[in-house]
N, C-alpha and C positions, 0 to 999 in steps of 0.2 A: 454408572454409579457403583463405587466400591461399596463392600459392607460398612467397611469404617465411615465413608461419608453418610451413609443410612444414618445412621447409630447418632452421628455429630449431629444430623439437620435433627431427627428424632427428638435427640435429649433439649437440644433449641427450642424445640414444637413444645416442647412439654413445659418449658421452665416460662415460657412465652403465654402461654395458658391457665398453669397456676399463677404467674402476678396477673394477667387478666381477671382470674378469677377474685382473688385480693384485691381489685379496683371494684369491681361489681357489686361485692360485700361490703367494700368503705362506702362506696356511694349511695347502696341500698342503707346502710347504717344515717350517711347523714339526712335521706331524704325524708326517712319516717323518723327525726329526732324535728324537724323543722313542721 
C-alpha cells in the first residue's frame, strides 16, 4: 500500500462516516417526531 493509497481509502473512510452519521441524525430526527 502506497501512502497516497492510505490517504484515498482514508479520506473515503471518513466521508463514508460523516453521511452515515447524517443518516443516523435524520433517522433519530424522524423517529422521535412520530
Amino acid at each position: 500500500m502506497t501512502s497516497k493509497g492510505v490517504k484515498a481509502s482514508t479520506s473515503c473512510l471518513m466521508r463514508m462516516k460523516s453521511s452515515g452519521d447524517k443518516l443516523v441524525s435524520l433517522g433519530s430526527k424522524i423517529t422521535s417526531m412520530t
